[in-house]
Structures are given as C-alpha cells and as structure tokens.
N, C-alpha and C positions, 0 to 999 in steps of 0.2 A: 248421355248419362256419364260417359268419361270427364265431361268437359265440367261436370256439376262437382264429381268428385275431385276433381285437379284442381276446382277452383281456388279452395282454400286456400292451397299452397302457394296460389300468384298473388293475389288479393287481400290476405287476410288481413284484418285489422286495422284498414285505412279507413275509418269513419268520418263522415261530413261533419264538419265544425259546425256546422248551422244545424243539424239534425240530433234529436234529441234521444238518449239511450233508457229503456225500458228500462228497471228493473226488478227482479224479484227476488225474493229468498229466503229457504228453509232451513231452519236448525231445531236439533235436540232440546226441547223444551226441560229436559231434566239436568243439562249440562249448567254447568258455572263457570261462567264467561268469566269471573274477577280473576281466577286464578291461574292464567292464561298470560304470560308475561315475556314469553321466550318465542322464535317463531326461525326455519328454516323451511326451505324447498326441498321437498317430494321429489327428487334427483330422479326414480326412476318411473314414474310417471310422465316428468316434465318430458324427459328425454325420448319418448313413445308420441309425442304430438309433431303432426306432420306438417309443419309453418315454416317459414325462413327463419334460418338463426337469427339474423337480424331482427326480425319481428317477434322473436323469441324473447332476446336480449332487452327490446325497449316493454314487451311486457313484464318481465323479472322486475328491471329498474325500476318502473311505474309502482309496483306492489313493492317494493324495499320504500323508497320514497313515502310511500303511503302509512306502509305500516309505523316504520320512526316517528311520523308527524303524532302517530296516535298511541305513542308512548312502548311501543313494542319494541327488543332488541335483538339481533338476528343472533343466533348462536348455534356453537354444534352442538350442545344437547339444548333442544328447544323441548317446549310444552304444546307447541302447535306445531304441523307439517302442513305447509302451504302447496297444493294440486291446480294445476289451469288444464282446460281443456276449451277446443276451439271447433269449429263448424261454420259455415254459412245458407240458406238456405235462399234459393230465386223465390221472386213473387211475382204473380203475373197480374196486374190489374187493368178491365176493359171502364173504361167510362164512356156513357151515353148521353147526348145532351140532344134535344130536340126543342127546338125553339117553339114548338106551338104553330107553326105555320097550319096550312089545311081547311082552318075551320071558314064556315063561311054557309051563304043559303044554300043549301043541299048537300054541301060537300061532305061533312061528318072529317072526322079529325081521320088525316091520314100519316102515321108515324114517318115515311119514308120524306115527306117534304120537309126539309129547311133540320134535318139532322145531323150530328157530326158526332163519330166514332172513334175512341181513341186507345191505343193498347201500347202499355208499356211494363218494362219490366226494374225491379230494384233487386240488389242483395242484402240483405241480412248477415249480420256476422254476428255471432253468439260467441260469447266469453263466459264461460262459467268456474269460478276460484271456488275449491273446495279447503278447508279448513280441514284438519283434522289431527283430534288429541293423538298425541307424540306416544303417552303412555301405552294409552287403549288400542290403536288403531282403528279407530272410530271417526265417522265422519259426524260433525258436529255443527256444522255452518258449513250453506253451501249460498251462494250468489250467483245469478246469470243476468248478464245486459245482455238486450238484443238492442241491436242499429245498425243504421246502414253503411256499407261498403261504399267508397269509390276509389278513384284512381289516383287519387292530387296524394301524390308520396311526399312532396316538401309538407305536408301537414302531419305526419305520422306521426310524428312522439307527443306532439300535444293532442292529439287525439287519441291515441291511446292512452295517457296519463288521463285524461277526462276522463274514459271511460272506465279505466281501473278505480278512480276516485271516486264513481259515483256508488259504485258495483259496494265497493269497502267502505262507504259512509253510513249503508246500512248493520255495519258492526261493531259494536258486537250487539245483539236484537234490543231495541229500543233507543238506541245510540240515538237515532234521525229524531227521536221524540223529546229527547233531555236535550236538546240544542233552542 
C-alpha cells in the first residue's frame, strides 16, 4: 500500500507515446465560456500536489502553451484559475487462452490441456485540470485524461504536452465539434 501511494511521486506523468489518453469532462452547463479571456494558476492548490517539481514545471508549461494557442492570455487578474491535480492507479490483468486441445472420441474438452496463462500489470496516471471562474470561485470546466505510466523519462515533455493537449482540446464544451 505504501508503495501504491509513493508511487505517483517517482513516476508521474511519464506516458507511452504510442498509448492513447482517455478523456472526459464536466462543466457548468449555465456558465459562458465566451467571456473567459484572462487565465492564471491556482498557486495554492498547485502547490498542495505531491509530483516532482520537474514534472510540475513541464505540466504548467504544457497548459501555458496550450492555452496561448487557444487565444487565452496569462494574467494577474485573470477570469479563469487554472487547478491540476494527479493520481495513478495499478491494474491487474489475467488473460487466458486455451488452444482447444482435449477434444477427441471420448475425451470431452479438458481446459488444462494446451493452455497458457498470463498476468500482468499497467499504471494509469490521471491528470485532471480544473478551471475555475476567478470572480465566483466556482468550478466551471473540469477535464481528466487517464493513460498509461512508464518509465522512458527522455519522452517526458512530449508526453506530457500531448497529454495536456488532448485533456484542453476539449475546451471550452463543444470546442472538439466546431473543428
């Protein structure tokens, strides 16, 4: 259990380049996204998440990057406060494959002949960027990728930037549909 909860802290946010990140996300159906034009980081939020500064750093980047592209401009009084938060969860998967062997005059299908058994495990690393109005204190847009964890750190920043990218291509709601 230690080693589940310590995990984040070594690993987080190194995603396979060839592995493809979920995403989902909820926002306030009453809010109006058009008026949304100024955007700064949730300082004391950010600073409560327990990752590598370094891994900190290249997600910050990733979402400044992002947001400029999409016409947003960082400022001290902004109209959005930009929140991350991180996790990773194990999965365990067994696969069974059984060739069929067995059958035959009298035999009747016996599962243990000609079978192969296999158990392996992946990480999961969850990024979830909350938005939220600067005025209200209201969370308004929330985004979570999930994908997989590995080890290859010379791939960090371009995986992370993918993955910030795909998380924020869903904003602001309908964004992915008007493309």
């Amino acid at each position: 259990m230690k080693a589940i909860k310590f995990l984040p802290l070594v690993v987080l946010f190194v995603f396979g380049a060839c592995c493809s990140v979920r995403v989902n996300t909820d926002y306030d159906k009453k809010a109006d996204f058009t008026q949304y034009t100024t955007y700064a980081f949730y300082k004391n939020g950010i600073d409560k998440i327990e990752i590598s500064d370094l891994d900190k750093k290249r997600i910050l980047r990733s979402i400044d990057e992002t947001m400029i592209t999409k016409g947003f401009t960082k400022s001290e009084t902004p109209d959005l406060l930009i929140n991350i938060n991180t996790k990773a969860e194990r999965n365990i998967n067994v696969n069974q494959f059984y060739a069929g062997y067995g059958y035959g005059w009298g035999l009747g299908w016996n599962p243990y002949w000609g079978g192969n058994n296999s158990v392996f495990s992946t990480i999961d690393g969850i990024l979830t960027i909350d938005l939220i109005d600067a005025k209200k204190k209201e969370l308004i847009w929330q985004g979570e990728g999930t994908g997989y964890l590995t080890k290859d750190t010379d791939k960090k920043d371009e995986n992370i930037k993918s993955f910030v990218t795909q998380i924020l291509a869903q904003y602001p709601p309908g964004a992915e549909k008007k493309k």
